[in-house]
N, C-alpha and C positions, 0 to 999 in steps of 0.2 A: 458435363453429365451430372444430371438430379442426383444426387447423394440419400439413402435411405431413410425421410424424413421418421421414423422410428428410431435413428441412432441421435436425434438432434439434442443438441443441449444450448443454450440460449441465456444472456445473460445481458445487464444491465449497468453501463457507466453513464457515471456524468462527466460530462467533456469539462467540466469546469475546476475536476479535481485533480491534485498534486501527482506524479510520476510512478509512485512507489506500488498502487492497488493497479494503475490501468497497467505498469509495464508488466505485473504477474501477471496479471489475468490474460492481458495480448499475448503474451509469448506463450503460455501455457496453451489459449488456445489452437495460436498456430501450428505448435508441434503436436496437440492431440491429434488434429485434423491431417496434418502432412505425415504423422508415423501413422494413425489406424484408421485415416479414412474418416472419419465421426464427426458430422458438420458441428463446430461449435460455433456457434454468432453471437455478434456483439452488439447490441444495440446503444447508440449515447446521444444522449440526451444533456443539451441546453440553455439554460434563459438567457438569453441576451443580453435583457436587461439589468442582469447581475454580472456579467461579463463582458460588457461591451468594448471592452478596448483591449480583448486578447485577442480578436480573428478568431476562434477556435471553430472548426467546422465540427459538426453530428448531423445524425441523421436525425434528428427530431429537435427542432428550434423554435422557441416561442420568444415575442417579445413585449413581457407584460402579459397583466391579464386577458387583455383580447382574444388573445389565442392560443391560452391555455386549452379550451376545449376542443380544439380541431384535435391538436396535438396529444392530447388523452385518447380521443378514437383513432385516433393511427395507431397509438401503441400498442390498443388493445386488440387491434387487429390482425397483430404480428403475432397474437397468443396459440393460433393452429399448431398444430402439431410439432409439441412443442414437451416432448417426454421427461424431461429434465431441465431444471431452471435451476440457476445457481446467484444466490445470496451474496451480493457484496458489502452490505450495509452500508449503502451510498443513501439511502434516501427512499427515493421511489421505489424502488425495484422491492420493496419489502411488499407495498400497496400493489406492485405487477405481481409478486408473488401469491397476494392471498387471490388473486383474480384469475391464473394459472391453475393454482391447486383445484377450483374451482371445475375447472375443463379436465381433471385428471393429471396434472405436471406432478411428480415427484420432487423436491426441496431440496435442494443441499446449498445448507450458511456457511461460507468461509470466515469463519473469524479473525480479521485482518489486524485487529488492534488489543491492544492490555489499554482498556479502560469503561470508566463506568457504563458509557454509553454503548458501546458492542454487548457486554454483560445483560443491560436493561434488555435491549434487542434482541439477543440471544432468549432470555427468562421469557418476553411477552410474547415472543412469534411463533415458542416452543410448538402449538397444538397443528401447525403448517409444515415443522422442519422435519423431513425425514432421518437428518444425515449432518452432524455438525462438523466440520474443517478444524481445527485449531494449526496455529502457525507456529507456534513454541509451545515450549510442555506448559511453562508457566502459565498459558493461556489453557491449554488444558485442564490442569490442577484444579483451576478457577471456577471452570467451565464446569466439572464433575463437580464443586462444591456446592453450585448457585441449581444447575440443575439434578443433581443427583447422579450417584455411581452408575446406573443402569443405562445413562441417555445415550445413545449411539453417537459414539464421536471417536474419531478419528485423526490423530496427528500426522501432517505434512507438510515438513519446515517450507519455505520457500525457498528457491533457487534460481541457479541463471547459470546460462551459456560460459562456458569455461574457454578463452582465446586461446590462440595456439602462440601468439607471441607472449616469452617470458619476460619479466620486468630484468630491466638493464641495469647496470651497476650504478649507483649513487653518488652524486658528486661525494668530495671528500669531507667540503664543509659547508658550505650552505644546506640545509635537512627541505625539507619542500614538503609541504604540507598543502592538505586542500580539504575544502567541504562543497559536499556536493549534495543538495538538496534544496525544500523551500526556505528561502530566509525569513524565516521566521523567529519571534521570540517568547511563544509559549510552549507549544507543544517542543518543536526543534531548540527551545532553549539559547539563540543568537544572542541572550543579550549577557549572555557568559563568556561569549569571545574576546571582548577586548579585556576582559581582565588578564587574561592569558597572554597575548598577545604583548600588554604592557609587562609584565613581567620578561617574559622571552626578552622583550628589548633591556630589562631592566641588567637584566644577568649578564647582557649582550652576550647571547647565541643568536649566531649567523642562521635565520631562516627566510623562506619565503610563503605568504599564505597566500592559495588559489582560490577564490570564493564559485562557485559553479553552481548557477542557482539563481533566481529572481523573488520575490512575495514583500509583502507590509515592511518588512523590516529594515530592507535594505538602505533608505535613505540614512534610518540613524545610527544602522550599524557602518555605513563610510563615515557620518561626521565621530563616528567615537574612534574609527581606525584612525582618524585624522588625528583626533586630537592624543590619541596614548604618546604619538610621536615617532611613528611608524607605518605610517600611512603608505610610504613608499614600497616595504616589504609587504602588503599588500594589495593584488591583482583581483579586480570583481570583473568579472567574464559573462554575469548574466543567465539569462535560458541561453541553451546550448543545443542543439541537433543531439539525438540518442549518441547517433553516430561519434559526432565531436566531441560529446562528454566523457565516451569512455574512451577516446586516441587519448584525452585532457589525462585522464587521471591514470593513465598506463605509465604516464612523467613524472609519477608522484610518488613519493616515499611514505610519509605516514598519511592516514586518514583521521580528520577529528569529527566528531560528532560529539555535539552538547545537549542530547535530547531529553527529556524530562520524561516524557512514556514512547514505547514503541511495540511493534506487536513483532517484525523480525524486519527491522533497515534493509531496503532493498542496495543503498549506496555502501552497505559494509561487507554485503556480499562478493558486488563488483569491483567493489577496489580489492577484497581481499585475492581472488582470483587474479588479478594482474601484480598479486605480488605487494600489492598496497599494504602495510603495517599498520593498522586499526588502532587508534587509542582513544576510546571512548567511554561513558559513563555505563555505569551495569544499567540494566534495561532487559525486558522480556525481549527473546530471543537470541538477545548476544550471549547471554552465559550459555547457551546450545551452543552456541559457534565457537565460542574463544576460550580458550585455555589461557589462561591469563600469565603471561611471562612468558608464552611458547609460541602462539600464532599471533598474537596481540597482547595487550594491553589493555584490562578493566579498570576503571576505575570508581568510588563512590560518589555520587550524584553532586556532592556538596566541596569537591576534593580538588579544586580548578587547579593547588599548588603541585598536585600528586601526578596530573596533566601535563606539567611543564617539567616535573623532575622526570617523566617516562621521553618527550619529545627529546631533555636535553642528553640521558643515557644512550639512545635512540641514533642519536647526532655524533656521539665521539669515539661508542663502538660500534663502530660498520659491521664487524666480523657478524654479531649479535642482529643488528638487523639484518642481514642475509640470509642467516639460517631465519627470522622468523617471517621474513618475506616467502621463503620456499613456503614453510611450515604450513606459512597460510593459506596461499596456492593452491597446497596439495588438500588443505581443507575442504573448500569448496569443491575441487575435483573428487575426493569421495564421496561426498557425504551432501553438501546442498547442487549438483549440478541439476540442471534441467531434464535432462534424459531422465534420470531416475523420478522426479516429479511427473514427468507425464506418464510413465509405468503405472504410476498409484494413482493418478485419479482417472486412467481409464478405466483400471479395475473399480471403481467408486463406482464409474457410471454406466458400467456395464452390468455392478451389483444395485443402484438403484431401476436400469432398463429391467431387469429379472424379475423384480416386484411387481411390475407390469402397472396400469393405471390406476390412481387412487378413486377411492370407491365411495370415502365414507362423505360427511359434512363437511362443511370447510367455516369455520368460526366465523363471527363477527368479530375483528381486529382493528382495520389498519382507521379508525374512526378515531381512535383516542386519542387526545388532546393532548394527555400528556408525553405522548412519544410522539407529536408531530410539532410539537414546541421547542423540542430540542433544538439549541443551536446548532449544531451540524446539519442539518437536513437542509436541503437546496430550497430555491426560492420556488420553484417549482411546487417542490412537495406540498411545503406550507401554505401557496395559494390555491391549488388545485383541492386540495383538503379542506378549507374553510368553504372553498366556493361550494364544493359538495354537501357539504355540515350545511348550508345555509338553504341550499335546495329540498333536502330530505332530512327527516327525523326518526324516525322508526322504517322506514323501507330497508328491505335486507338487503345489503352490499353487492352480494354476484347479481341482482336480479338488476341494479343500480348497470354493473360492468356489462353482462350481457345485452340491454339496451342499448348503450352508449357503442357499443361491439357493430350492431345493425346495421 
């Protein structure tokens, strides 16, 4: 049965990107659509040529410039009836956005990250955005700062599914630690683990570390687990099935994360929920979630020795980690579970449907060069955008998309 193409909301991934933006957005869709009925679809989108040896399937695949441009009018042919679009700041989907607005679609940005580039994003796509997301306060704060106390924005932590199995009791001495994410060592900060790591062995505390996770980093963060002298206490497991990753980390006692920015860790939500002990660096979003010494464990960004004195506490009182294993559990079960997420952004998009169709102009935007030079942005964006810049000078943009639409 057709679902009431008036309730749809529509949104934009790139299949090429990390776990943390597509597992919100997927699961949030699924349950707005399975509790209230309200098609949300997801469109994703990827270059081949920039991903060619991950398999990733989407629905819209190019490889190389040759056919980028099929792949631009398919998209924009999916812009029908299409009352609400929602912003992930992946890239394209900003330039599907200003093309949307153009047909009448209402905007709503999730601001998925604390850093300059969501901010930039945020400040230049302002005259398109209905309705801004923020995922921690801090990202809020920010966001009222750069755009002004008036700009309609709204905080909605992110969340996730709370399992009904409880974490089981902890060996006595081995402590079991895991990271689960991309291996990475800028943003995720991996190139801070083996100092850690060499210590723990240095103190000799019995642990064991789970790596759960694939990206750039991983060849040299084995040769450095190699070489601390403790290569054996840790297990690199790879990409993982959603499935497998979270049985994986239901086995785990604490969780580290070494991240440098974040906007709210999807991996400290789920492990905190199965009971997982969180010790990680302060970061936008975690101080919403952890109480530091009660459900986890904060630490300051710079502080790797403050990291091994909380694992090795962690390690010799049990008692302490079980109440902060519950502590944490029951965390997420109030306060970030999914249920209550999908409460607040149907009311979003049932208060953006109310608005009814947008009426006015829709700017000349998604042109500039310097928001399409950004490193982040997919290969995609960046080639589709020059190819365009190179075709037209002065033609206005929807008259550009409505063509191409034909």
């Amino acid at each position: 049965m057709l679902l009431p193409a008036k309730k749809r909301v529509l949104t934009l991934i790139h299949a090429g990107f990390g776990g943390g933006v597509n597992s919100v957005v997927k699961d949030l869709a699924a349950e707005v659509t399975r509790t209230y009925g309200r098609p949300f679809s997801i469109l994703t989108v990827n270059d081949v040529s920039y991903n060619r040896e991950s398999n990733i399937t989407a629905d819209f695949s190019f490889d190389g410039d040759e056919q980028i441009t099929q792949t631009v009018c398919n998209l924009w042919n999916q812009a029908g009836n299409t009352p609400v679009f929602l912003i992930n700041g992946i890239g394209i989907d900003f330039a599907y956005a200003n093309y949307v607005r153009s047909r009448g679609a209402r905007i709503l940005y999730i601001v998925h990250g604390d850093s300059d580039y969501y901010y930039l994003t945020a400040q230049h796509f302002r005259p398109i955005v209905d309705l801004y997301v923020a995922i921690s306060s801090t990202i809020a704060q920010k966001l009222k700062e750069i755009l002004g106390p008036e700009t309609p924005l709204v905080t909605i932590h992110n969340s996730v599914c709370v399992p009904e199995v409880v974490q089981g009791e902890r060996p006595a001495d081995v402590i079991r630690l895991v990271y689960l994410g991309l291996v990475d060592n800028k943003l995720k900060g991996l190139d801070r683990a083996p100092a850690v790591i060499r210590e723990l062995a240095r103190k000799n505390i019995p642990f064991h570390l789970t790596v759960i996770g694939d990206g750039p980093y991983l060849p040299t963060l084995k040769s450095e687990m190699d070489a601390s002298g403790a290569g054996s206490q840790v297990s690199f497991l790879g990409t993982q099935t959603r499935e497998r990753a979270m049985e994986l980390l239901s086995g785990q006692d604490i969780l580290l994360l070494f991240s440098r920015s974040e906007g709210m860790n999807i991996a400290m939500l789920e492990a905190m929920a199965r009971g997982v002990v969180p010790v990680i660096p302060v970061t936008s979003g975690a101080t919403d979630v952890i109480e530091d010494g009660t459900n986890g464990f904060l630490i300051h960004q710079d502080s790797l020795t403050d990291m091994v004195g909380r694992i090795s506490l962690l390690r010799t009182d049990t008692e302490r980690w079980r109440v902060m294993s519950r502590t944490a559990r029951q965390t997420i079960r109030t306060g970030f579970n999914l249920e209550r997420t999908v409460v607040e952004y149907e009311a979003l998009f049932s208060r953006l449907g109310e608005m009814g169709p947008w009426r006015g102009s829709v700017p000349y935007l998604v042109l500039r060069k310097d928001i399409f030079d950004l490193p982040i942005f997919s290969n995609l964006t960046a080639k589709m955008f020059r190819k365009m810049i190179k075709r037209v000078k002065t033609t206005k943009l929807t008259d550009i998309f409505h063509g191409m639409a034909l």
